[in-house]
C-alpha positions as a Markdown table, in Angstrom:
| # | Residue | x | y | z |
|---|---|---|---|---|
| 1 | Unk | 55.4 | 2.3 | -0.9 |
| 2 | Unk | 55.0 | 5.3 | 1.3 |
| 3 | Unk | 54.0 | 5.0 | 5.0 |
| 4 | Unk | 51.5 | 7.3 | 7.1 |
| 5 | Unk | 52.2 | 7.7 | 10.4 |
| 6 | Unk | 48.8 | 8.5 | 12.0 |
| 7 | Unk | 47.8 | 10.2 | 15.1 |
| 8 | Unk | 47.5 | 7.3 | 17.2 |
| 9 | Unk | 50.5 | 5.8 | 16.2 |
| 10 | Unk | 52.3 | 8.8 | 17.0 |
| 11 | Unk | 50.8 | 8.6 | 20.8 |
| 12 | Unk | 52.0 | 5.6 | 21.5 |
| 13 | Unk | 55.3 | 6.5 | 20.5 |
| 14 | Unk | 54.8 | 9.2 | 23.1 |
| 15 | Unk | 53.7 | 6.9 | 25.8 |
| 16 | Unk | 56.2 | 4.2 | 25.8 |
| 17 | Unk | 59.1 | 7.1 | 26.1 |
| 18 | Unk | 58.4 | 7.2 | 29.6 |
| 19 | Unk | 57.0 | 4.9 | 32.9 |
| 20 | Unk | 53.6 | 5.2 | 34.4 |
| 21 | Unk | 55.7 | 5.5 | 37.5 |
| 22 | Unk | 57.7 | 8.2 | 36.8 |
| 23 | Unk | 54.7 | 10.0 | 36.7 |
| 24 | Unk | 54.0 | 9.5 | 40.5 |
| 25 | Unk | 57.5 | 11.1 | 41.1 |
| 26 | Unk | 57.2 | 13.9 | 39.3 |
| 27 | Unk | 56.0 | 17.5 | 40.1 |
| 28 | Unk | 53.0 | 19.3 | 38.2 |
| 29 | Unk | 54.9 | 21.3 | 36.3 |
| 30 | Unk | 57.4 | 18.5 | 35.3 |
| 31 | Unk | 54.5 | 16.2 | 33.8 |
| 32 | Unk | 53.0 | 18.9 | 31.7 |
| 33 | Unk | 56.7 | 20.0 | 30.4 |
| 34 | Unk | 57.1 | 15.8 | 29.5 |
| 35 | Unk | 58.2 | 15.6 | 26.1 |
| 36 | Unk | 58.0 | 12.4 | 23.6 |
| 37 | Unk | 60.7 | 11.1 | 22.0 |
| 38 | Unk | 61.0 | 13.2 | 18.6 |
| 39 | Unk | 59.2 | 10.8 | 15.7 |
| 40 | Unk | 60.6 | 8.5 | 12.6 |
| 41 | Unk | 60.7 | 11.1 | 9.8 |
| 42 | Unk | 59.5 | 9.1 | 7.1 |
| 43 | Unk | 60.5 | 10.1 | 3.5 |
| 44 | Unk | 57.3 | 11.9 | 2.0 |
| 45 | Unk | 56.6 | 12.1 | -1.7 |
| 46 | Unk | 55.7 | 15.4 | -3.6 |
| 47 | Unk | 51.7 | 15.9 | -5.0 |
| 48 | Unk | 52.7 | 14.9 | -8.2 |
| 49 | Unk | 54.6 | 11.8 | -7.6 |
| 50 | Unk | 51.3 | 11.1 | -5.7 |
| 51 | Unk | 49.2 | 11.8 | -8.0 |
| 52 | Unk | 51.2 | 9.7 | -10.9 |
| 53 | Unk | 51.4 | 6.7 | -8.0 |
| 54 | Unk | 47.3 | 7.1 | -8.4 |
| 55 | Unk | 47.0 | 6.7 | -12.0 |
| 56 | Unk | 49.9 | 4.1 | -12.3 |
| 57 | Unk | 47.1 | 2.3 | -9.9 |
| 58 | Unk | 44.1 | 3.1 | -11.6 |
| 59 | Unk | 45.2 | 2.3 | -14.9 |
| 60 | Unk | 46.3 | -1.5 | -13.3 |
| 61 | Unk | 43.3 | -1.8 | -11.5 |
| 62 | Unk | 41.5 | -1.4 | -14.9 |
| 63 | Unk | 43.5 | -3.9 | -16.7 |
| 64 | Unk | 43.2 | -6.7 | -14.0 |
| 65 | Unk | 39.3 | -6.0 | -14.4 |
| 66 | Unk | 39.3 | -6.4 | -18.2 |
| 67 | Unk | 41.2 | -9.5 | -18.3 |
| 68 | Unk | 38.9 | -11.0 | -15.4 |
| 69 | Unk | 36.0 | -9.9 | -17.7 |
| 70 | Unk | 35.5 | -9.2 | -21.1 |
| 71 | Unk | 32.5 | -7.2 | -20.8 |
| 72 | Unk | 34.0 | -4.2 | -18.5 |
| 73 | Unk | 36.3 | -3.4 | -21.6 |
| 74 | Unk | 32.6 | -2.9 | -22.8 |
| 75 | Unk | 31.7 | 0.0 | -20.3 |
| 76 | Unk | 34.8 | 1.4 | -20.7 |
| 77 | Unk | 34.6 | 2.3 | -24.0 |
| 78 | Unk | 30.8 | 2.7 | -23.9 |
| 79 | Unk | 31.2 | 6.6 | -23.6 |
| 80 | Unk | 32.9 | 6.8 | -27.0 |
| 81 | Unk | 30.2 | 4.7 | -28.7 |
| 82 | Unk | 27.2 | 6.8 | -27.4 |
| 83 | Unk | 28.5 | 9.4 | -30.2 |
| 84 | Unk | 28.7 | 7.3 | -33.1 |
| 85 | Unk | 25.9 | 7.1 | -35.5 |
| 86 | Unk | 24.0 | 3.6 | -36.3 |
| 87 | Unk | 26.3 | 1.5 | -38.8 |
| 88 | Unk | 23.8 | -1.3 | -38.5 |
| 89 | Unk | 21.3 | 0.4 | -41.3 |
| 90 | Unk | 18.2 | 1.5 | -39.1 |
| 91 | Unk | 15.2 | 0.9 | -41.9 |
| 92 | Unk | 11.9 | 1.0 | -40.3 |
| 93 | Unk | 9.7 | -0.6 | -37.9 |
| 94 | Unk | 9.0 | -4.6 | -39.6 |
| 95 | Unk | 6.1 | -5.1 | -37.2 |
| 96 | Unk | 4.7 | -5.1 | -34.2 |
| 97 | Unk | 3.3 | -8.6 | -32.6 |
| 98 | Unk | 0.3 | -8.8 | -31.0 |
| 99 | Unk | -1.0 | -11.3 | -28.4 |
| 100 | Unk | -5.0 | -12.7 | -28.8 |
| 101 | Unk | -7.0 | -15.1 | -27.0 |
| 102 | Unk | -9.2 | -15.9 | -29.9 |
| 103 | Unk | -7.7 | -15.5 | -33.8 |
| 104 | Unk | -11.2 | -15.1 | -35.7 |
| 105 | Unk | -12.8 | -12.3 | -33.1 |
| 106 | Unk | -9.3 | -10.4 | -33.3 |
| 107 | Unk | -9.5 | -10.5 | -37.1 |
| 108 | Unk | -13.3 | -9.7 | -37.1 |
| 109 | Unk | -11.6 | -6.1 | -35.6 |
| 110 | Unk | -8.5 | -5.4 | -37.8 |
| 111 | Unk | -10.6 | -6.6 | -40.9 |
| 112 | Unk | -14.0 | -5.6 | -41.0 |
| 113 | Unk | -13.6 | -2.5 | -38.8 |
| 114 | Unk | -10.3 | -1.4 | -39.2 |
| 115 | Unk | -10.6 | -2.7 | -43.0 |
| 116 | Unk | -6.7 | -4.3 | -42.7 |
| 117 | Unk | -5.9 | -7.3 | -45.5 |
| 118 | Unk | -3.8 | -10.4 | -44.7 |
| 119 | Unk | -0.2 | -10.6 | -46.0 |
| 120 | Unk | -0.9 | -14.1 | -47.4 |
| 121 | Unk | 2.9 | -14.3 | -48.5 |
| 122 | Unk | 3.7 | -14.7 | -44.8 |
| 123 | Unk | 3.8 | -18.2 | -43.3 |
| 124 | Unk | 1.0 | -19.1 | -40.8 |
| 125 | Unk | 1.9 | -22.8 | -40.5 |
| 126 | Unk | 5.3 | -23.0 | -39.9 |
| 127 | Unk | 4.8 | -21.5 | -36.2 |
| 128 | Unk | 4.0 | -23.5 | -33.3 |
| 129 | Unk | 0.6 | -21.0 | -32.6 |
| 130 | Unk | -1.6 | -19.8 | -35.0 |
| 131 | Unk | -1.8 | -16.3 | -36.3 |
| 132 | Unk | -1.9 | -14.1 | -38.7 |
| 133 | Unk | -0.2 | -11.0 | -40.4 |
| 134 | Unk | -1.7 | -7.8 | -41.6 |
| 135 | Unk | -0.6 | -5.0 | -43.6 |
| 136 | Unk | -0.4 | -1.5 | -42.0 |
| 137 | Unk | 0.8 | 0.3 | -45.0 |
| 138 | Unk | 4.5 | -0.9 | -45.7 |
| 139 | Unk | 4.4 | -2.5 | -42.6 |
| 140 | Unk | 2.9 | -5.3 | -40.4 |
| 141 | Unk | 0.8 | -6.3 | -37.2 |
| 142 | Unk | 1.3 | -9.4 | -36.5 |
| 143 | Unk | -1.6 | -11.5 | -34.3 |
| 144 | Unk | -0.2 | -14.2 | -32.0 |
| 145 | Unk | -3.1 | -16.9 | -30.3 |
| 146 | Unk | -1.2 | -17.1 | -27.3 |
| 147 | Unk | -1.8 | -17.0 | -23.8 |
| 148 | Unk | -1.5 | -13.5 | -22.7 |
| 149 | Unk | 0.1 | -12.7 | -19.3 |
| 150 | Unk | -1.0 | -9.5 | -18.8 |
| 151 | Unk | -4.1 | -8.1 | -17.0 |
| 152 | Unk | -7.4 | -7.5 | -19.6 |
| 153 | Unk | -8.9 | -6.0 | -16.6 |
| 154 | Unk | -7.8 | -2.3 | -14.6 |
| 155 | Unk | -6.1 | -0.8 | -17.5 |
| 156 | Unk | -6.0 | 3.2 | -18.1 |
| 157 | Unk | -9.4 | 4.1 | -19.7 |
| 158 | Unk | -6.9 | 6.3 | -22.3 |
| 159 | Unk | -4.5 | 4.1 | -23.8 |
| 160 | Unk | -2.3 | 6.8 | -24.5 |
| 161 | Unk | -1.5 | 6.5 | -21.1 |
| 162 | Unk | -0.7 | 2.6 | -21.8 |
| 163 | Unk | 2.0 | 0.7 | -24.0 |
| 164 | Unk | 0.1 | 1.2 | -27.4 |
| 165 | Unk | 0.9 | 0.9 | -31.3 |
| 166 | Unk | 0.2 | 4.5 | -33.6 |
| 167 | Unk | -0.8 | 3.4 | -36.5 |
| 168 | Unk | -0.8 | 7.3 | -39.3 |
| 169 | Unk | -3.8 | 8.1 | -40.8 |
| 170 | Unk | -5.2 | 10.4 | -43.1 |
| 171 | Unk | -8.7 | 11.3 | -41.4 |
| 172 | Unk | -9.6 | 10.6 | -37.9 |
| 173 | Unk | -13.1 | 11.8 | -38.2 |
| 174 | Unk | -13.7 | 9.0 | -40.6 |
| 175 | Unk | -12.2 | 6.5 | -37.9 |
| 176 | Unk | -14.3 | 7.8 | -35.6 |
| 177 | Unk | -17.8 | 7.8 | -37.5 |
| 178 | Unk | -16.8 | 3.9 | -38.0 |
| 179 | Unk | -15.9 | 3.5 | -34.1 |
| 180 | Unk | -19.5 | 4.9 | -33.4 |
| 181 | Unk | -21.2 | 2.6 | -36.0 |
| 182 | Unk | -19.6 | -0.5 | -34.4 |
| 183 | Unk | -20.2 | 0.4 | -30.6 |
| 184 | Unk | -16.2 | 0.7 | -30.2 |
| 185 | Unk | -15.5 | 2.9 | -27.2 |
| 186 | Unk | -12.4 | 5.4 | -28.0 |
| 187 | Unk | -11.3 | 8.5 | -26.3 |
| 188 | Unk | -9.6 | 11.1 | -28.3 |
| 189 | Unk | -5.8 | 13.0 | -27.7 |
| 190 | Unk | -5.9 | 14.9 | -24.1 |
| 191 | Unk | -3.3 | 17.3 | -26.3 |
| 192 | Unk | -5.7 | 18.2 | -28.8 |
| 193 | Unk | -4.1 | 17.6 | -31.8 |
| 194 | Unk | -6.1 | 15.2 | -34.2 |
| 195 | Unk | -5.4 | 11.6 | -32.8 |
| 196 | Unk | -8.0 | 8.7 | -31.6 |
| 197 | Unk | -7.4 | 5.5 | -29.4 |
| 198 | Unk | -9.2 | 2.2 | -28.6 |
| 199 | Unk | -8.4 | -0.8 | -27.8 |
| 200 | Unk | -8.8 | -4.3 | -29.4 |
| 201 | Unk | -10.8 | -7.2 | -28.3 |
| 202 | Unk | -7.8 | -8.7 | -26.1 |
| 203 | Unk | -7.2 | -4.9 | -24.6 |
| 204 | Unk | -3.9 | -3.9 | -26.9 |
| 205 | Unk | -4.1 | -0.3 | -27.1 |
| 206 | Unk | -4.1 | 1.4 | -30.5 |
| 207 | Unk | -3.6 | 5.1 | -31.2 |
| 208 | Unk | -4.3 | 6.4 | -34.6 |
| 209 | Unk | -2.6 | 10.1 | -35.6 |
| 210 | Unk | -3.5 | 11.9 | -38.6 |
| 211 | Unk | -0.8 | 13.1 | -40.5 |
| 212 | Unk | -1.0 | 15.4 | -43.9 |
């Protein structure tokens, strides 16, 4: 282990070469020419034994950590994973569940307005809450009845500007004549491009983009 004599280490060494009352004895010009007592030379280690020393210590610092937790091995090998593709086979979105105070009303919306069917080969009795899935093309909303914790009350007038579902469609103009036959309020895409949202009876956002 190498030792670092520091600066105020070195003035006591200094001090304790002489007396307080020698001082009193002494002329001017003797006390400024006092001199310490010449310090320990301590062996001192080149930069890149240094250096190794600080690696050799990193590298055991890391494997103490590891063995006191599996999960740091984790984050140390995180970097490398960020590169690799998926292995897990990334298909498509399944569904995306939906929370509603009252079953019926929300299925008056997604059926009759939004004209969506019920997948009737999904189970609605086996949950603990009632509920129902529809088909949005290949895939699936799923209604929940459950209590719903957030607010139906100060959300963004634009649900774009909210946590929403996009559902693709093929005409927004026709989506919107329907909207405007219902009473639905909507607002349309701040970018411009051809997109509509609104928002269910229990205040989920929905976007709708037209695609070719």
């Amino acid at each position: 282990m190498v030792s670092v004599l520091r600066a105020p280490d070195m003035a006591t060494r200094c001090l304790s070469s002489f007396s307080i009352s020698s001082l009193a004895v002494l002329p001017n010009s003797s006390a400024r020419n006092l001199t310490c007592k010449p310090p320990i030379h301590l062996p001192i280690t080149s930069n890149n034994s240094f250096s190794k020393q600080r690696k050799d210590r990193s590298a055991r610092l890391t494997e103490m950590m590891v063995k006191a937790s599996p999960d740091v091995d984790f984050l140390v090998k995180e970097d490398d994973k960020i590169s690799e593709p998926n292995d897990y086979g990334v298909v498509s979105i399944h569904h995306v569940g939906l929370l509603c105070e009252n079953l019926e009303k929300s299925l008056d919306f997604y059926q009759k307005v939004l004209g969506l069917q019920i997948n009737e080969a999904r189970p609605h009795d086996k949950l603990p809450y009632r509920g129902a899935w529809l088909w949005v093309g290949t895939e699936m909303i799923h209604l929940m009845e459950l209590p719903n914790p957030d607010p139906l009350t100060g959300r963004p007038e634009h649900g774009g500007r909210d946590r929403h579902a996009c559902i693709a469609i093929k005409d927004v103009s026709k989506l919107k004549a329907r909207f405007d036959e219902a009473g639905i309020s909507y607002t349309l895409s701040r970018s411009g491009r051809p997109a509509i949202f609104t928002r269910d009876p229990d205040a989920n956002a929905l976007e709708f983009t037209q695609v070719d």
